[in-house]
C-alpha positions as CSV (number, residue, x, y, z in Angstrom):
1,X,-35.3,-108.4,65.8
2,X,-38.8,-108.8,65.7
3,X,-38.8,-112.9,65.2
4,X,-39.9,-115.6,68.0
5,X,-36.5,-117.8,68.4
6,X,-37.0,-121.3,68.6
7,X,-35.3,-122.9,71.5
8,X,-34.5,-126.1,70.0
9,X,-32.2,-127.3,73.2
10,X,-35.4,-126.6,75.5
11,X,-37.6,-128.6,73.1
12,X,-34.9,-131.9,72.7
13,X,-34.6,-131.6,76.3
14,X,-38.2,-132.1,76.9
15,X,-38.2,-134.7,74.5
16,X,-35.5,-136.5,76.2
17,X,-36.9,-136.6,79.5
18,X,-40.3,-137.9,77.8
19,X,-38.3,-140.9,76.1
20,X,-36.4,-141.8,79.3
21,X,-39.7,-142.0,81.2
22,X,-41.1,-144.2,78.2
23,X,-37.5,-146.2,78.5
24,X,-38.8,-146.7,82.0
25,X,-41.8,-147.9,81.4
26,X,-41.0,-150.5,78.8
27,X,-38.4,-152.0,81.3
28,X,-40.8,-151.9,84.1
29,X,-43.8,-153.4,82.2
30,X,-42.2,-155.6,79.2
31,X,-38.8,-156.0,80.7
32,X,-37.7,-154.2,77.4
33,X,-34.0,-152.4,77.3
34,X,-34.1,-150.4,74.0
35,X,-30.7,-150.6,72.6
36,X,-28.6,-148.7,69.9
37,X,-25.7,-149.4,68.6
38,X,-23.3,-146.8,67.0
39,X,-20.5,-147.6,64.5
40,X,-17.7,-145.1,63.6
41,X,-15.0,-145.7,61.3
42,X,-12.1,-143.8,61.0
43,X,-11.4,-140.7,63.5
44,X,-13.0,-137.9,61.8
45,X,-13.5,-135.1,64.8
46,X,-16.6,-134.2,64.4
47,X,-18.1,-137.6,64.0
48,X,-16.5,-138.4,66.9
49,X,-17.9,-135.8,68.9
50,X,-21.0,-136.7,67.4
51,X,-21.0,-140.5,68.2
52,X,-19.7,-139.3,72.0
53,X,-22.6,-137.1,72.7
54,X,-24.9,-139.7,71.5
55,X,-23.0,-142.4,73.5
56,X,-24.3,-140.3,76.6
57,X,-27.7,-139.9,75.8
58,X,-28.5,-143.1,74.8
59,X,-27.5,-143.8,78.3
60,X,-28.9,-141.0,79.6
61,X,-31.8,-142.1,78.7
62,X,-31.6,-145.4,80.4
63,X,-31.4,-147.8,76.9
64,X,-28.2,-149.8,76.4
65,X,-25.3,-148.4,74.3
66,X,-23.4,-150.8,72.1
67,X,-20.0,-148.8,70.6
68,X,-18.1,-149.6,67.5
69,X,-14.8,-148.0,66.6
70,X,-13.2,-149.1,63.5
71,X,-10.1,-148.2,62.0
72,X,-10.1,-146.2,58.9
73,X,-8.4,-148.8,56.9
74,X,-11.3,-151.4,57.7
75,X,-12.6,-153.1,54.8
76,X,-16.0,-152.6,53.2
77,X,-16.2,-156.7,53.5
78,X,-15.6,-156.1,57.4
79,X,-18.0,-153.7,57.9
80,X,-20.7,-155.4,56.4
81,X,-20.1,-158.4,58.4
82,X,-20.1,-156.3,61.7
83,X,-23.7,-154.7,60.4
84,X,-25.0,-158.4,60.0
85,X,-23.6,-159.4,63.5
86,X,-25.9,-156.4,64.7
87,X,-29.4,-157.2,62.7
88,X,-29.1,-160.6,64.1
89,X,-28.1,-159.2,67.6
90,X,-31.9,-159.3,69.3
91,X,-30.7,-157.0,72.4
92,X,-29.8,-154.1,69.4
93,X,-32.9,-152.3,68.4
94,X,-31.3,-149.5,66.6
95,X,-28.0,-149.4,64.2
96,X,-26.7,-146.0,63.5
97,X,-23.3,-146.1,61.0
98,X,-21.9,-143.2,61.2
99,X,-21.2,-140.7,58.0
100,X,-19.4,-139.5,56.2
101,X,-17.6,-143.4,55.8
102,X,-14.0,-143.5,54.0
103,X,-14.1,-143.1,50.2
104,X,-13.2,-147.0,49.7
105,X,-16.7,-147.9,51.2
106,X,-19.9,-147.9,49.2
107,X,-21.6,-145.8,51.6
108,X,-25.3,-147.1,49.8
109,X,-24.0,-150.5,50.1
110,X,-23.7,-150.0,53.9
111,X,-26.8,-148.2,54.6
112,X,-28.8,-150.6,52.4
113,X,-27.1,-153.6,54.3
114,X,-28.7,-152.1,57.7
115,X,-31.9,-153.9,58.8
116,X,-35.0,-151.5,57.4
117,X,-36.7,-152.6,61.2
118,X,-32.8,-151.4,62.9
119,X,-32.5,-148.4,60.5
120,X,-33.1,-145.5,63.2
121,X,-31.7,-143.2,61.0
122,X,-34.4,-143.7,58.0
123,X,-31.9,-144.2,55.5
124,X,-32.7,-147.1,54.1
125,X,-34.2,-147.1,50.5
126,X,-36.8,-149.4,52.1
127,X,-37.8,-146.9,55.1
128,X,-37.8,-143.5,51.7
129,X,-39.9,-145.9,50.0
130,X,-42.5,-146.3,52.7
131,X,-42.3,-142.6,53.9
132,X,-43.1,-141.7,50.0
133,X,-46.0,-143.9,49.8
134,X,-47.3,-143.3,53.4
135,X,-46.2,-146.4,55.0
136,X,-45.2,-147.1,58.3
137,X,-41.1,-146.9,58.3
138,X,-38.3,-145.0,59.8
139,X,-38.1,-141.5,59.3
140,X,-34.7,-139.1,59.6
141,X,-33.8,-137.5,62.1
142,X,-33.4,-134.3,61.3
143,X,-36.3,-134.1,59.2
144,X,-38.8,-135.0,61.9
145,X,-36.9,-132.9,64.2
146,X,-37.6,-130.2,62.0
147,X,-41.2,-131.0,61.6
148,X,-42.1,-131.5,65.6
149,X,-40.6,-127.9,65.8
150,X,-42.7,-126.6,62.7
151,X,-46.1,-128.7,64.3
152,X,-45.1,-127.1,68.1
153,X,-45.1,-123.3,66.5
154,X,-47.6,-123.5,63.7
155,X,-50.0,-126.6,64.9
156,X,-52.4,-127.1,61.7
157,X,-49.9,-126.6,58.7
158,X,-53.3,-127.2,56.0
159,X,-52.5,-125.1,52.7
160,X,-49.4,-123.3,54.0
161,X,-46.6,-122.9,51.3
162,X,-43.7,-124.7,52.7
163,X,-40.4,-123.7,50.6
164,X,-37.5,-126.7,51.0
165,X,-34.1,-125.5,50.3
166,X,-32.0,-128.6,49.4
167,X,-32.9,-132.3,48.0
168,X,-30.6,-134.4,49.9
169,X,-32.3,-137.7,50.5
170,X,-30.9,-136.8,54.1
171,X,-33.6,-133.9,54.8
172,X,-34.9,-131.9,51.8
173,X,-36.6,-134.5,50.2
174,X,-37.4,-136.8,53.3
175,X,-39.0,-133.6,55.0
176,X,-41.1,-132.3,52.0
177,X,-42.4,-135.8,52.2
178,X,-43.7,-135.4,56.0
179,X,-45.0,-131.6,55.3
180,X,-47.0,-133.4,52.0
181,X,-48.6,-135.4,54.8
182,X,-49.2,-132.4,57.1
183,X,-51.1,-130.9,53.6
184,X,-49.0,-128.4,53.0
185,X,-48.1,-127.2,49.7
186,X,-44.3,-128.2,49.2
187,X,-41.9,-126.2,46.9
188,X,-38.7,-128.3,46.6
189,X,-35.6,-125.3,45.7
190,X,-31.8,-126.5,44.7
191,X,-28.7,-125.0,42.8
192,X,-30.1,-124.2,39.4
193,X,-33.6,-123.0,40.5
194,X,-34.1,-119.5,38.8
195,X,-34.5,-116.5,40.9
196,X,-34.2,-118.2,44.3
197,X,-35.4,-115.4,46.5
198,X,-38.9,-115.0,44.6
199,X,-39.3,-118.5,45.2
200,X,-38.1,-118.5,48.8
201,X,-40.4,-115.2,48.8
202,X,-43.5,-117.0,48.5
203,X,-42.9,-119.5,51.6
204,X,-45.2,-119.7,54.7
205,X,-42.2,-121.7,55.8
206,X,-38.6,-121.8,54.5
207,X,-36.6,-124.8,55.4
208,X,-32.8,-123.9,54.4
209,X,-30.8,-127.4,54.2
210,X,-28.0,-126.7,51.4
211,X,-24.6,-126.0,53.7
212,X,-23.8,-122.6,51.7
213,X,-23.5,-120.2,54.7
214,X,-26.4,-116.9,54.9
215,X,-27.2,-117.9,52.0
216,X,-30.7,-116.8,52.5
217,X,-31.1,-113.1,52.6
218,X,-33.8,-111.0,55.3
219,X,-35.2,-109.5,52.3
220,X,-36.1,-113.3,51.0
221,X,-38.3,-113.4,53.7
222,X,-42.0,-113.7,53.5
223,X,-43.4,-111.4,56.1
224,X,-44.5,-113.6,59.3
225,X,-43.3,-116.8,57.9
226,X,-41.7,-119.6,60.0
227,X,-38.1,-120.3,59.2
228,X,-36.0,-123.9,59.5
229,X,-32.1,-123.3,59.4
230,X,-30.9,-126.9,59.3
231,X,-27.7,-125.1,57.7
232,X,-24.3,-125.7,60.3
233,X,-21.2,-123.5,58.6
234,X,-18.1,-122.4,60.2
235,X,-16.7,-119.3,58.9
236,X,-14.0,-116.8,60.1
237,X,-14.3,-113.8,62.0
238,X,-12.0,-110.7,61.6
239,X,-10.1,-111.5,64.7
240,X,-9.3,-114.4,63.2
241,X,-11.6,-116.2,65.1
242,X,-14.5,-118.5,64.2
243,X,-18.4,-119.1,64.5
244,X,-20.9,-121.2,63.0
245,X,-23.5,-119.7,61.4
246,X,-26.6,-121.5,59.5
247,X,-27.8,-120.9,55.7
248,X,-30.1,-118.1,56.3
249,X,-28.6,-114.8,57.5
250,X,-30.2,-114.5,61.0
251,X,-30.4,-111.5,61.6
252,X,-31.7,-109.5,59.1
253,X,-34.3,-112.8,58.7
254,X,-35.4,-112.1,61.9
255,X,-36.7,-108.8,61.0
256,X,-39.2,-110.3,58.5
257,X,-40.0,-113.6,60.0
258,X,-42.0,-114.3,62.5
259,X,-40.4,-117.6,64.2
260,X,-37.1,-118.5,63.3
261,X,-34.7,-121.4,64.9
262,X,-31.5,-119.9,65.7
263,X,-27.5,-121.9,65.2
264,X,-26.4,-123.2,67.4
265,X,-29.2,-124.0,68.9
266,X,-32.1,-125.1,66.7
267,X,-32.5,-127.8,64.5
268,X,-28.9,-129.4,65.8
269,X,-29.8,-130.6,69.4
270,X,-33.7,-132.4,68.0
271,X,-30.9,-134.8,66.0
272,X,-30.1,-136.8,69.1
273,X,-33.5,-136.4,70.3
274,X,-35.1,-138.1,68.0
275,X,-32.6,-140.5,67.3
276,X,-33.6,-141.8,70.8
277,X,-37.2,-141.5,69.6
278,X,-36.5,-143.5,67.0
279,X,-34.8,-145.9,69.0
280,X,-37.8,-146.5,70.8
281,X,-40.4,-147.2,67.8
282,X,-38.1,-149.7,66.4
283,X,-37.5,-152.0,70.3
284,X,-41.7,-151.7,70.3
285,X,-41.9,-152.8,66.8
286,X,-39.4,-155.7,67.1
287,X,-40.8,-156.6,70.6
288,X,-44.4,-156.3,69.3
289,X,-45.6,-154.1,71.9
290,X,-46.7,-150.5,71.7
291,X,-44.9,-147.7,72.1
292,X,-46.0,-145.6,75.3
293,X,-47.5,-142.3,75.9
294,X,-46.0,-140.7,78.2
């Protein structure tokens, strides 16, 4: 294995301990509190391991945590009102409503209900609108996460061939929209693209972001390109056991790339990170005061 592994816990770490010196400042200075709040309904497992870990870095941090746990039963009509209690709710900042939601919930209807300004998770058709036309707005998580890695590894990205695999408004399309701005040439890839790997072959960077598991073969791999695996699978091991894996085959990618971010370990931990990020742009912008270097 010839690839430089991108330690994405090392980088969120440092990012972490950059916002909670920043959280420091804005209390110190503007007597500013950033604060998030987090709604989960139902009692999916991984969302609620999700939402926990969040829980502890938004305090972490030093912001103010605001929890919601709903049953998985509640009512579109309740939710929606709990989401306006929150945009009017000046010591909330950031509103984060956890997916997937129950079937019997418009899931648009509730992201769209979310104040663009309180929308720390970019979602809102508003905050796509003004990423695709260059506005100022909320941007994903993920997306950026991936990005900061991409601009810590490769700096100036001018002319590079960037190859997105998935158009989920969650991260394929949201990130080729950020590497657009960084003036890279953007291929966008998906399910009926024809003859995937000579596409993927052609990428400076590869961003894989579909959920199929190693889908992406070492042989796909563009000599000394930079690879993205935003991919989080579960599959079975002989012994019966289990391991997640991402979208790209890592090992054999590794061979022909010449960066590549590793799951666990990657992309996954720069979710939280930003989301605190995040967290912070939107108390500066609602407070009208800037956001601080640190």
């Amino acid at each position: 294995m010839d690839a430089y592994v991108i330690d994405g816990r090392a980088f969120a770490a440092k990012l972490k301990s950059d916002v909670a010196k920043q959280v420091a400042f804005l209390k110190e200075k503007h007597d500013l509190t950033p604060g998030l709040a987090v709604v989960l309904v139902g009692e999916d497992p991984a969302s609620q391991v999700y939402v926990r870990n969040k829980k502890i870095s938004v305090k972490d941090a030093g912001m103010n945590s605001y929890a919601h746990q709903l049953e998985p039963d509640v009512s579109e009509a309740e939710l929606l009102s709990l989401v306006n209690k929150l945009n009017d709710d000046p010591m909330v900042h950031g509103i984060l409503v956890q997916l997937p939601l129950p079937g019997h919930i418009n899931k648009a209807a509730v992201i769209n209900a979310v104040s663009p300004q309180k929308d720390v998770d970019g979602f809102h058709v508003i905050n796509a609108g003004l990423l695709a036309t260059g506005g100022q707005g909320m941007v994903p998580c993920t997306p950026l996460g991936c990005l900061m890695l991409l601009q810590d590894r490769l700096g100036d990205m001018s002319g590079l061939h960037a190859v997105i695999i998935g158009r989920s408004n969650l991260v394929g399309k949201p990130l080729a929209q950020l590497l657009l701005k960084e003036n890279c040439t953007v291929t966008i890839a998906h399910s009926r693209t024809r003859d995937l790997p000579s596409v993927v072959r052609r990428g400076d960077i590869v961003v894989a972001a579909v959920g199929v598991a190693e889908l992406v073969k070492g042989d796909w791999i563009k000599p000394a390109a930079t690879v993205i695996d935003v991919g989080i699978n579960r599959i079975s091991n002989d012994d019966g056991t289990t391991r997640l894996v991402g979208d790209v085959e890592f090992t054999q990618a590794a061979r022909h790339a010449a960066a590549i971010t590793p799951v666990p370990g990657g992309v996954g931990p720069m979710t939280i990170a930003v989301l605190l990020k995040n967290t912070i742009s939107a108390a500066c912008r609602q407070a009208g005061v800037d956001e601080p270097v640190i």
